[in-house]
N, CA, C and O atoms as CSV, one atom per row, in Angstrom:
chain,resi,resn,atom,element,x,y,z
A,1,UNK,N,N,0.844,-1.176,0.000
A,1,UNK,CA,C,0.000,0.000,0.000
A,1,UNK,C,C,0.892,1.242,0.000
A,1,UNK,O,O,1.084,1.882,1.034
A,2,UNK,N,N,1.339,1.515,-0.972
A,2,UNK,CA,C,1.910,2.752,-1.395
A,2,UNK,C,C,1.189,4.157,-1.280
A,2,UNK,O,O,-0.036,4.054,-1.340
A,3,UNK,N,N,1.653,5.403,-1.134
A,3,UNK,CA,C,1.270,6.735,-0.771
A,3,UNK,C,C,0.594,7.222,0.462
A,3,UNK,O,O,1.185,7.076,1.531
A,4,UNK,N,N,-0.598,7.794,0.435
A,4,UNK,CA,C,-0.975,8.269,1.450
A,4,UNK,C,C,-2.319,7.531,2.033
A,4,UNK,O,O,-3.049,6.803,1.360
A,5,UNK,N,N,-2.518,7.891,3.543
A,5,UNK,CA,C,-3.485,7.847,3.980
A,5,UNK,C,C,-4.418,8.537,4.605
A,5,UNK,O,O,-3.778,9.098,5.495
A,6,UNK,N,N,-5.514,8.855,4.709
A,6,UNK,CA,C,-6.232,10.212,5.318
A,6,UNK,C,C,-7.153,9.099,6.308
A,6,UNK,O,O,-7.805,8.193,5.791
A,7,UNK,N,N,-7.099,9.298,7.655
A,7,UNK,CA,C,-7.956,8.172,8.336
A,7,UNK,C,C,-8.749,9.037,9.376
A,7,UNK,O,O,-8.478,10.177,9.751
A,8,UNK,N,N,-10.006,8.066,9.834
A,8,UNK,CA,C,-10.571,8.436,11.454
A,8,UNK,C,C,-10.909,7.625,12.102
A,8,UNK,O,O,-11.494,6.620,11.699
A,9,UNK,N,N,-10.531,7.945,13.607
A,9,UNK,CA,C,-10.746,7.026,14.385
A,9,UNK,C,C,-11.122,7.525,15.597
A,9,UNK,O,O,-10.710,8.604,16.022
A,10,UNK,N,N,-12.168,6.534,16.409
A,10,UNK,CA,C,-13.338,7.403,17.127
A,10,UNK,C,C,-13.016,6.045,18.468
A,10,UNK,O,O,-12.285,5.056,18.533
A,11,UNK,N,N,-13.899,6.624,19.264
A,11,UNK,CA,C,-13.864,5.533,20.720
A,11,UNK,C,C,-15.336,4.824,21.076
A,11,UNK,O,O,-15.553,4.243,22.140
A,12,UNK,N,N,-16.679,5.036,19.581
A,12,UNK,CA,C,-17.206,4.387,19.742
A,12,UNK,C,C,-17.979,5.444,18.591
A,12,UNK,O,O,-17.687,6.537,18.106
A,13,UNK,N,N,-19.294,4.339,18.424
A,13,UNK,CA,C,-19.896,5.085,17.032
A,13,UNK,C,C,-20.609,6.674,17.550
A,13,UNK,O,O,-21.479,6.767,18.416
A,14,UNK,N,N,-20.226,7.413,17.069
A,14,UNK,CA,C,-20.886,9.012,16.938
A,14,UNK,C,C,-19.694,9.476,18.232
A,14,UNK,O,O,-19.859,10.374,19.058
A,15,UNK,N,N,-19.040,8.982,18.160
A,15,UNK,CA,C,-18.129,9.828,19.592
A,15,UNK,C,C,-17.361,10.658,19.462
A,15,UNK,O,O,-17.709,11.769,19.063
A,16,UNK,N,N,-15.850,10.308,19.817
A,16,UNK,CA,C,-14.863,11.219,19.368
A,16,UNK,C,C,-14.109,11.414,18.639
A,16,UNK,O,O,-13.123,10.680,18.705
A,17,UNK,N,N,-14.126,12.406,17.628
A,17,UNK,CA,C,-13.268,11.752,16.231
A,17,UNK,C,C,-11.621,12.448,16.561
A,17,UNK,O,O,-11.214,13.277,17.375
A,18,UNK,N,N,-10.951,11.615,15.453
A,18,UNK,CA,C,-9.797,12.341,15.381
A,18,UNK,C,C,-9.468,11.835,13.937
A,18,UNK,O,O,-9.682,10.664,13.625
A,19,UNK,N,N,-9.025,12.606,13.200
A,19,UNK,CA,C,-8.450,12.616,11.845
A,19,UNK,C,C,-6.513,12.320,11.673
A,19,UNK,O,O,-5.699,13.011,12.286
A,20,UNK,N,N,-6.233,11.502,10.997
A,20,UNK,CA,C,-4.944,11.496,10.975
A,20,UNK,C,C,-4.221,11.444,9.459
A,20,UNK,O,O,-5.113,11.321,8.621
A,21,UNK,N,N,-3.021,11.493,8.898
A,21,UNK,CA,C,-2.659,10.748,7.974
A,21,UNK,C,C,-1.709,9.974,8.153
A,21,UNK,O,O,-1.352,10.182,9.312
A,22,UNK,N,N,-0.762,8.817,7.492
A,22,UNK,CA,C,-0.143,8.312,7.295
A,22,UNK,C,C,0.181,7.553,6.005
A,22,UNK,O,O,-0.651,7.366,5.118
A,23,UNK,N,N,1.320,7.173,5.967
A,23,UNK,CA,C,2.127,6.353,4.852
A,23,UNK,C,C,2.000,4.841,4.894
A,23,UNK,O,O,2.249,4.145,3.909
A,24,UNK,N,N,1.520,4.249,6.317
A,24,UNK,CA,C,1.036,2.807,6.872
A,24,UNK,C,C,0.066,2.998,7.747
A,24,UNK,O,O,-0.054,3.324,8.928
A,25,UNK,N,N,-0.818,2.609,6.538
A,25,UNK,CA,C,-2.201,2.337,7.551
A,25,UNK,C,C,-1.972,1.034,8.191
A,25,UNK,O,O,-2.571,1.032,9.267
A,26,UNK,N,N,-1.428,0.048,8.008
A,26,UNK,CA,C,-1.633,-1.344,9.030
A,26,UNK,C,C,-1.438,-0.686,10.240
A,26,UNK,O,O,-2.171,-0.653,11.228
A,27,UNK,N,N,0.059,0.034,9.960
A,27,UNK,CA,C,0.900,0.100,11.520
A,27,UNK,C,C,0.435,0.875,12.191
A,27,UNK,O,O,0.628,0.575,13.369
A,28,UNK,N,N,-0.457,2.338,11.994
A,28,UNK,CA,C,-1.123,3.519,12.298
A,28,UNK,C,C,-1.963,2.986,13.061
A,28,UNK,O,O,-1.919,2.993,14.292
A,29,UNK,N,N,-3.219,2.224,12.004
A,29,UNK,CA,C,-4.207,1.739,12.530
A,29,UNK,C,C,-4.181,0.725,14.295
A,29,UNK,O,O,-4.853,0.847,15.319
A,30,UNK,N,N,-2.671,-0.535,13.756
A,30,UNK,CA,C,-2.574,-1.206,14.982
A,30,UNK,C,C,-2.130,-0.546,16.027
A,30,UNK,O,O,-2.648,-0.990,17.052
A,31,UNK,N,N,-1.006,0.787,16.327
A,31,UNK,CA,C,-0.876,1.558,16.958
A,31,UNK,C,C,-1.639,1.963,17.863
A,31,UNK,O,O,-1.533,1.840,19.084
A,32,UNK,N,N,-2.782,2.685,16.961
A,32,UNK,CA,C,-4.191,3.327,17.516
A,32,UNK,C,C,-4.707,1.884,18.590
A,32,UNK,O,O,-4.842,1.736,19.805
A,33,UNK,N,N,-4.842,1.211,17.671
A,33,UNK,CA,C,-5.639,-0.481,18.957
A,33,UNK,C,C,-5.079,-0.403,19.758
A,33,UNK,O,O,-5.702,-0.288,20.813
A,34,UNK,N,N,-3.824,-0.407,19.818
A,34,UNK,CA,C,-2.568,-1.130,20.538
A,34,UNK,C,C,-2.454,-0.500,21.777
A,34,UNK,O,O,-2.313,-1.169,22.800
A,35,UNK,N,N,-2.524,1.377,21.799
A,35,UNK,CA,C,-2.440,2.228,22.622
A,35,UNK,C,C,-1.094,2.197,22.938
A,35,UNK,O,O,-0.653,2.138,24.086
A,36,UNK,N,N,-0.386,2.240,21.836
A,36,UNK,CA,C,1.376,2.218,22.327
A,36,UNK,C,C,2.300,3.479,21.535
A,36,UNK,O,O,3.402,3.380,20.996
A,37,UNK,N,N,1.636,4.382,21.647
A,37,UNK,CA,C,2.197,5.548,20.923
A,37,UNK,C,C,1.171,6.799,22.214
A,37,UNK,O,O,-0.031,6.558,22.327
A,38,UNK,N,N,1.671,7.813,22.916
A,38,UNK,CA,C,1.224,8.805,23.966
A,38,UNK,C,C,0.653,9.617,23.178
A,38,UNK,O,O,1.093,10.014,22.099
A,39,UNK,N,N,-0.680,9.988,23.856
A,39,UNK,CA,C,-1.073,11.598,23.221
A,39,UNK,C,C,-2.479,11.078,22.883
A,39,UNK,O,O,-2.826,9.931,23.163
A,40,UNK,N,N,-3.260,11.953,22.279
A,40,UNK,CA,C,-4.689,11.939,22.125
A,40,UNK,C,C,-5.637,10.875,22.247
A,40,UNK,O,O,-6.477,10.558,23.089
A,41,UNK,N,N,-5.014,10.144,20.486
A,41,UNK,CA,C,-5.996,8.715,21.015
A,41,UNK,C,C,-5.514,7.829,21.599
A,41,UNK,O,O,-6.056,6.726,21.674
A,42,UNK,N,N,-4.126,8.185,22.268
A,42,UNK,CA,C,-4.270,6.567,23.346
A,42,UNK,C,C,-5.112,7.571,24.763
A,42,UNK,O,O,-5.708,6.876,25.586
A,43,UNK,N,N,-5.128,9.019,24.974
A,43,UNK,CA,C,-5.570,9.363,26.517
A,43,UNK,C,C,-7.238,8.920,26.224
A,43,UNK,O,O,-7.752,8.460,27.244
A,44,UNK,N,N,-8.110,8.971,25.101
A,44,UNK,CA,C,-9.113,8.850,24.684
A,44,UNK,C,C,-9.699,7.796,24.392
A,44,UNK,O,O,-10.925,7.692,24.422
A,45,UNK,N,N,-9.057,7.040,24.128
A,45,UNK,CA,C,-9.288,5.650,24.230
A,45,UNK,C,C,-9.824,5.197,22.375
A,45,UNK,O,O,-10.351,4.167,21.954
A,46,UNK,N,N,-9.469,6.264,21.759
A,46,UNK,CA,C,-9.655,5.747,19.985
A,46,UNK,C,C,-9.362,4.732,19.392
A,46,UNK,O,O,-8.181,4.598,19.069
A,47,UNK,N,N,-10.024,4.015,19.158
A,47,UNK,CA,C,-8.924,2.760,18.630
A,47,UNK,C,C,-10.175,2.081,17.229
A,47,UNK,O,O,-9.940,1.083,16.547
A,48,UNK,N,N,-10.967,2.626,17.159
A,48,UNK,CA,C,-11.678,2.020,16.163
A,48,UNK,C,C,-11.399,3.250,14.817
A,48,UNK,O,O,-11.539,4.465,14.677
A,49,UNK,N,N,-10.979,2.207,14.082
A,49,UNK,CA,C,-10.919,2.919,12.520
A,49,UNK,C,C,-12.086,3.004,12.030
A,49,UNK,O,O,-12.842,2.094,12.369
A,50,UNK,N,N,-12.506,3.796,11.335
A,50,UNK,CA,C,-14.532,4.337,10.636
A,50,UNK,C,C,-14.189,4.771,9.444
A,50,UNK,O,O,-14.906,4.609,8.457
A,51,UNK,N,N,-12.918,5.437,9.420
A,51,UNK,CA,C,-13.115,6.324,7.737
A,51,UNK,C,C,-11.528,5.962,7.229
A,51,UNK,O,O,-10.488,5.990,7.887
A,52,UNK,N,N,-11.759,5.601,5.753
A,52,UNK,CA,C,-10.227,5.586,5.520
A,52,UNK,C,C,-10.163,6.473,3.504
A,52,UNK,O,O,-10.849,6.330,2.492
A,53,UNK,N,N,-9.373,7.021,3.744
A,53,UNK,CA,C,-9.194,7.355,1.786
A,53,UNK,C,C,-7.490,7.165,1.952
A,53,UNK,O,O,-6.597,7.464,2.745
A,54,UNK,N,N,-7.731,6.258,0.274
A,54,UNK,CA,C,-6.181,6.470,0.164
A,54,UNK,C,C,-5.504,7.306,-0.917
A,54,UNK,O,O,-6.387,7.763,-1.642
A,55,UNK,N,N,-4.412,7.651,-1.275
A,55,UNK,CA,C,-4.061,9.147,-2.343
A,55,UNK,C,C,-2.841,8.259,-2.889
A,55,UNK,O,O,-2.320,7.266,-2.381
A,56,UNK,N,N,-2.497,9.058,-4.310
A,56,UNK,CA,C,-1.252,8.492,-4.747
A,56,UNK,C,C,-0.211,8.788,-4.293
A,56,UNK,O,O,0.786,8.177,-4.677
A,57,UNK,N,N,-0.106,9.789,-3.360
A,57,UNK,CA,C,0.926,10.504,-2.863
A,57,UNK,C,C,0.925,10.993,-0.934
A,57,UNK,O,O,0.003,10.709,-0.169
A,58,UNK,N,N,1.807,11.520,-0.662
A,58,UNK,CA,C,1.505,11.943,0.788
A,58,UNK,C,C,1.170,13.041,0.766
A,58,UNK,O,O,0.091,13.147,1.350
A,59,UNK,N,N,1.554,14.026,0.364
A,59,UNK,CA,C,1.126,15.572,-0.105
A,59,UNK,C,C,-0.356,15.426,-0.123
A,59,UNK,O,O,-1.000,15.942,0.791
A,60,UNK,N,N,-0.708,15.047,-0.677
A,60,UNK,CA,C,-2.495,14.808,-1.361
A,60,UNK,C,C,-3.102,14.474,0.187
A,60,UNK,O,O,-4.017,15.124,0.692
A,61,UNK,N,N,-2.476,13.433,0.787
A,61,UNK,CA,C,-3.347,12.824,1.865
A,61,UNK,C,C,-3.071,13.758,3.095
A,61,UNK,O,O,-3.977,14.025,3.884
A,62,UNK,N,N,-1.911,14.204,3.227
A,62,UNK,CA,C,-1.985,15.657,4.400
A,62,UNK,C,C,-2.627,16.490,4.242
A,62,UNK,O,O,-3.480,16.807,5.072
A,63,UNK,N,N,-2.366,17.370,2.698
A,63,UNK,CA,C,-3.867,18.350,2.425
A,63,UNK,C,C,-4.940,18.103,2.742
A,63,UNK,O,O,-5.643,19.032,3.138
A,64,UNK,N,N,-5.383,16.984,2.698
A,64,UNK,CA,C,-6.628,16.463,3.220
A,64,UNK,C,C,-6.932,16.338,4.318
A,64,UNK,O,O,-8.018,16.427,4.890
A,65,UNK,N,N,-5.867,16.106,4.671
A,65,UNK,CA,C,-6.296,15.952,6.515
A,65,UNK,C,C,-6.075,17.499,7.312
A,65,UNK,O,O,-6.525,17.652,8.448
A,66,UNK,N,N,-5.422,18.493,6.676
A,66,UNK,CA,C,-5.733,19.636,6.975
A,66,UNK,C,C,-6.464,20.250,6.598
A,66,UNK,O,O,-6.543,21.379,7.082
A,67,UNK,N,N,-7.394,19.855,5.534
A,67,UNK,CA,C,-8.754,20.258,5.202
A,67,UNK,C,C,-9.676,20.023,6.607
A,67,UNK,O,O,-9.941,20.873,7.457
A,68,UNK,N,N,-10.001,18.877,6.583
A,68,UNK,CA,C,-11.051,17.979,7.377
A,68,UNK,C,C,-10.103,18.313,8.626
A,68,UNK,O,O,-9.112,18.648,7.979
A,69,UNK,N,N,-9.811,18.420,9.637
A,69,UNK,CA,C,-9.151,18.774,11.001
A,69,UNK,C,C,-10.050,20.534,10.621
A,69,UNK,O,O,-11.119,20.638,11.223
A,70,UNK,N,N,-9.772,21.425,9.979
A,70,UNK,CA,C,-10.702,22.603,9.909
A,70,UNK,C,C,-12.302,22.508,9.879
A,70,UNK,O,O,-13.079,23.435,10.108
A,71,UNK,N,N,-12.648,21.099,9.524
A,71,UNK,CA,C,-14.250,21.365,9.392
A,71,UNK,C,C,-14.924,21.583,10.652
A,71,UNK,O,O,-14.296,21.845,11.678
A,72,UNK,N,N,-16.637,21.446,10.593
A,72,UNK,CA,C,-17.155,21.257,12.001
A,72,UNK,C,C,-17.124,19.353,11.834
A,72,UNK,O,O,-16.921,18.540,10.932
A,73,UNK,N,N,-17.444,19.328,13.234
A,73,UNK,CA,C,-18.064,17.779,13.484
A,73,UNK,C,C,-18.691,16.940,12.881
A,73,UNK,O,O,-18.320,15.767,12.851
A,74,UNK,N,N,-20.174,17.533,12.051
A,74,UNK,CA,C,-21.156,17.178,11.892
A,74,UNK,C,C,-20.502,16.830,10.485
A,74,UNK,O,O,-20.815,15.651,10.316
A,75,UNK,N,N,-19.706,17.272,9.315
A,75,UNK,CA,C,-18.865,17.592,8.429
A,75,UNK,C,C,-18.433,16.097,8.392
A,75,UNK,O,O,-18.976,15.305,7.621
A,76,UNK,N,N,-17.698,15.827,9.027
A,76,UNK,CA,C,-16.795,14.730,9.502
A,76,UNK,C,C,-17.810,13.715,9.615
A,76,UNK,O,O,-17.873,12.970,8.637
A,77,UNK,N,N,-18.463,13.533,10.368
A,77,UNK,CA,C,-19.241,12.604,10.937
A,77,UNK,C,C,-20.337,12.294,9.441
A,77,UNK,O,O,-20.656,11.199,8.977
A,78,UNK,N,N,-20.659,13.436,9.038
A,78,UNK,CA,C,-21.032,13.010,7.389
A,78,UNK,C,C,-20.216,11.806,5.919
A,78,UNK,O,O,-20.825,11.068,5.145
A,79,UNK,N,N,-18.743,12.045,6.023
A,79,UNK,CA,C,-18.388,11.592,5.564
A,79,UNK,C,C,-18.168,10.332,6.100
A,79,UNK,O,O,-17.881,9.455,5.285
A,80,UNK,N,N,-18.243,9.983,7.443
A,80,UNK,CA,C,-18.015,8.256,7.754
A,80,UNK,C,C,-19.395,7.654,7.811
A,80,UNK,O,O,-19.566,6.436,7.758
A,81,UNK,N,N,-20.467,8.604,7.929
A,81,UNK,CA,C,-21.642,8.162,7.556
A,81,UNK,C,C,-22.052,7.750,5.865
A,81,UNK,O,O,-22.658,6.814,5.344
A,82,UNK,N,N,-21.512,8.730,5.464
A,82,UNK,CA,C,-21.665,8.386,3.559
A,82,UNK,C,C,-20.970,6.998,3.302
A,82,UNK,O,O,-21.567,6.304,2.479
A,83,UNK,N,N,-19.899,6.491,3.808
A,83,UNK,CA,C,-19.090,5.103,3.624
A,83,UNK,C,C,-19.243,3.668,4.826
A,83,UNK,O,O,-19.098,2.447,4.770
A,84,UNK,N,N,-19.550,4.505,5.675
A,84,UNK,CA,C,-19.560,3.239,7.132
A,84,UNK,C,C,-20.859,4.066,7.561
A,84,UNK,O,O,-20.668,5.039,8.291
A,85,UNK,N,N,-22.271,3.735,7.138
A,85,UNK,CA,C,-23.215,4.106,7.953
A,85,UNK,C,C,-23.306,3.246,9.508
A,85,UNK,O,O,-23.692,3.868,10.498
A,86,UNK,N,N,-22.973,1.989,9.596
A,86,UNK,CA,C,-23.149,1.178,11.026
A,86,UNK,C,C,-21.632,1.923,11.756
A,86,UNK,O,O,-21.553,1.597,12.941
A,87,UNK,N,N,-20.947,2.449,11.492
A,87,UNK,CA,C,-19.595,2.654,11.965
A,87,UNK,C,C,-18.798,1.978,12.761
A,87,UNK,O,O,-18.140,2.194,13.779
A,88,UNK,N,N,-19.073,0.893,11.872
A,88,UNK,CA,C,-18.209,-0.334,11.895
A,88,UNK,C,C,-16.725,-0.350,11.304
A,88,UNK,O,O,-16.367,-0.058,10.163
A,89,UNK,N,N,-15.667,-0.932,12.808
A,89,UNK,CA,C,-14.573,-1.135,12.460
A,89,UNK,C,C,-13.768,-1.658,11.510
A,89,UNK,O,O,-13.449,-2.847,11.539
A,90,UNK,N,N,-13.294,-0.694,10.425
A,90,UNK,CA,C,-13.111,-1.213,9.375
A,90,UNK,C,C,-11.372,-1.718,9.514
A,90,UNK,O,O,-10.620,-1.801,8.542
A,91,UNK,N,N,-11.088,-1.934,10.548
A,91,UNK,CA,C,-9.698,-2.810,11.189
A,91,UNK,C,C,-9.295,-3.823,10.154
A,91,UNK,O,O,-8.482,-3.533,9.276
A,92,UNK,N,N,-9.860,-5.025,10.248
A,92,UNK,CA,C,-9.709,-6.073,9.961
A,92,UNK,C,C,-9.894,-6.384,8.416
A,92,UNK,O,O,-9.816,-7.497,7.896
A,93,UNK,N,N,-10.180,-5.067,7.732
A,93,UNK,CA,C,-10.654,-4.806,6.265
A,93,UNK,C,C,-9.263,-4.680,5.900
A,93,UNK,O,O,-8.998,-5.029,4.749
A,94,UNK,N,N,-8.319,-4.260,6.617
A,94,UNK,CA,C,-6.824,-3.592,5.913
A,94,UNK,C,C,-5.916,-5.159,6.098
A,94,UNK,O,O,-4.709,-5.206,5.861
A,95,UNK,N,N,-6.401,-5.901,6.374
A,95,UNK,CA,C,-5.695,-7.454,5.989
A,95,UNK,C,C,-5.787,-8.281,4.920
A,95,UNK,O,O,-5.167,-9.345,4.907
C-alpha cells in the first residue's frame, strides 16, 4: 500500500473523532488499537478505525487531513456516515 493515507478514528460510534494521515495504515491503525504511541488517542481511548481514503501521494493525503481537522463535526461525521453508515470497524478490512 503505497502513498498516502487520510484516516478516522473514534472511541465508539458518533463519539470522538480524530483525523490522521499516514504512509502505513496497518501500523497507524494497529498503533491506535494497541495504545502504544502517547497523546490523544491513546488518553481517549480511539482505537476504532470508521473512515479511511487512500491518495497516490503523501502531499495529497496531508492536504486532506488539513482540510477535514478545519471542518465542524457534523462535516466529519457526514463523511463516515456516507461510507460506514453502522460505523463499523473497518480494522480487519486492511488485511
Amino acid at each position: 500500500m503505497r502513498g498516502g493515507w487520510l484516516y478516522i478514528v473514534t472511541n465508539k460510534p458518533n463519539g470522538i473523532l480524530y483525523v490522521g494521515v499516514t504512509s502505513d495504515i496497518r501500523r497507524r491503525a494497529w498503533e491506535h488499537r494497541e495504545g502504544v504511541v502517547e497523546g490523544f488517542t491513546k488518553r481517549y481511548g480511539l482505537k476504532m478505525l470508521v473512515h479511511v481514503e487512500q491518495y497516490d501521494d503523501i502531499e495529497t493525503a496531508i492536504q486532506r487531513e488539513t482540510t477535514i481537522k478545519h471542518w465542524p463535526r457534523a462535516w466529519k461525521a457526514n463523511i463516515i456516515l456516507a461510507a460506514n453508515p453502522t460505523w463499523r470497524d473497518l480494522y480487519d478490512d486492511l488485511n
